[in-house]
N, C-alpha and C positions, 0 to 999 in steps of 0.2 A: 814704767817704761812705755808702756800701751799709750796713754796722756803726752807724754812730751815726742814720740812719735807723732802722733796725732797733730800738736800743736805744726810740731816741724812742718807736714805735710799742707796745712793749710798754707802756712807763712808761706811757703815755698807756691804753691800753685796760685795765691793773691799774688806774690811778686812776679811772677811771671807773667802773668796777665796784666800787669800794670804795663808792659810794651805794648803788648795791642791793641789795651785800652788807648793811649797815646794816638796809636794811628788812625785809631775808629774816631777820635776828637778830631783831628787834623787834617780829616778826609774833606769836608765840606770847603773848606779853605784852598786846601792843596790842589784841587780837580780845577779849581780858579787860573793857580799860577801857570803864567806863561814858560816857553820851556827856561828859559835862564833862571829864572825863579826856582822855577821846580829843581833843578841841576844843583844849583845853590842850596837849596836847603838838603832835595838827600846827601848830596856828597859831602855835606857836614855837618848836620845836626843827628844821623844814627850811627856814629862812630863808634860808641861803646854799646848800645842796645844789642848785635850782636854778641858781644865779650858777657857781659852781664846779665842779659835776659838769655842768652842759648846756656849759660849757667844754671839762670834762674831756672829754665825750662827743663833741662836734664834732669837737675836735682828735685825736681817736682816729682819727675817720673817714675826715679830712681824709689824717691821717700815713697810714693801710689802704692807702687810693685810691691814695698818690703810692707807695708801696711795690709797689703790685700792680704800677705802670706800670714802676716801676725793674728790677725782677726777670720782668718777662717774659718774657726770654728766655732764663733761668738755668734752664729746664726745666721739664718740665710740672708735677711732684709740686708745688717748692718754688711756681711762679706760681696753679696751684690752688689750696693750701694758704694762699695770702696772698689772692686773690680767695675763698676762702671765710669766713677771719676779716674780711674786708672788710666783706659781704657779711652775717652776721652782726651785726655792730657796726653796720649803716644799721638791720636789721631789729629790734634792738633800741631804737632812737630811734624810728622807727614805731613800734613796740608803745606808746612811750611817748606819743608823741602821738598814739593814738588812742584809748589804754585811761585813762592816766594825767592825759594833759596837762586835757581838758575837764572832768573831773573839778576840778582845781585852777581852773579858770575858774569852773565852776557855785559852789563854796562862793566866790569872790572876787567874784563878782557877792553873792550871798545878803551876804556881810559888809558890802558896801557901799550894800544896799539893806535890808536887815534884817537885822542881826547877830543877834538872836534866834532866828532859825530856823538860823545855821550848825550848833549842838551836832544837832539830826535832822536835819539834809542831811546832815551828816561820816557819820552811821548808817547812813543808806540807801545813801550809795555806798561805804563804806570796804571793804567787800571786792572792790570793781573798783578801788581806788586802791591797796588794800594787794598783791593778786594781778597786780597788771597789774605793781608794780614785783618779783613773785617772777617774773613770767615774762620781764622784762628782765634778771633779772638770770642765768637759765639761757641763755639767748640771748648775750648778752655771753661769759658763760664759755666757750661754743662759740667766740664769736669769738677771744677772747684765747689758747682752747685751737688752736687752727688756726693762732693766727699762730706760735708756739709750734713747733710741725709744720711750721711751713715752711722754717723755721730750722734744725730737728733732719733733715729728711730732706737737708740737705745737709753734713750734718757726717761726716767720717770715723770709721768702725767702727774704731779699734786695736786690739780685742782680738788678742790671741791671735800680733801684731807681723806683723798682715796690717791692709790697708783696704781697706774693701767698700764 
């Protein structure tokens, strides 16, 4: 059970990071386009990244949590190591609902009360919506790197036809 836990828990915090890997690529480009550009593409190319990466991200959190509880008593390295990709992975989802998420609220208000004004609202915040998802997406990586570490510091050293 301990193994396919395990596996879940990666899968789940790689998939999740593949949204903000996504942004962290598109940042260089995006900071380019002009506002109809810009408007243009958020308001239709991350239509399901919420639906399926706020999935990906929860069930990340959710698989962390039950991990940490599972392995708690497999030693301290490997249960620190998993409380801190934990732990990481919450702190990424706050980043994102504090930096990110109202952001997406303020222009979905704006679109449904005056779609004219979304192309300068996208302008005025797009560097807290573009940055807020580079800084979730370093955050993640710590998490995903730690769960990773917690795994590896229970694996047997062979070299050398010795185990350390």
């Amino acid at each position: 059970m301990l193994k396919a836990l395990r596996f879940i828990t990666l899968v789940l915090a790689a998939l999740s990071m593949t949204m903000e890997s996504a942004h962290l690529l598109e940042l260089p480009q995006k900071m380019q386009y002009d506002s109809a550009m810009y408007t243009a593409v958020n308001g239709s190319l991350y239509r399901y990244f919420a639906i399926v990466g706020g999935t990906y991200q929860l069930l990340s959190i959710v698989a962390a949590v039950v991990l940490a509880f599972v392995v708690r008593r497999r030693g301290q390295a490997t249960f620190r190591w998993t409380i801190a990709g934990a732990a990481c992975l919450v702190a990424a989802f706050v980043i994102w609902l504090a930096v990110v998420a109202p952001v997406n609220s303020d222009v979905s208000g704006a679109l449904a009360a005056n779609p004219d004004s979304v192309p300068a609202l996208w302008m005025q915040l797009r560097g807290r919506w573009e940055y807020g998802h580079v800084a979730g997406f370093v955050v993640q990586l710590m998490g995903l790197c730690a769960l990773v570490m917690s795994m590896l510091v229970e694996t047997p050293d062979i070299t050398q036809g010795r185990m350390e």
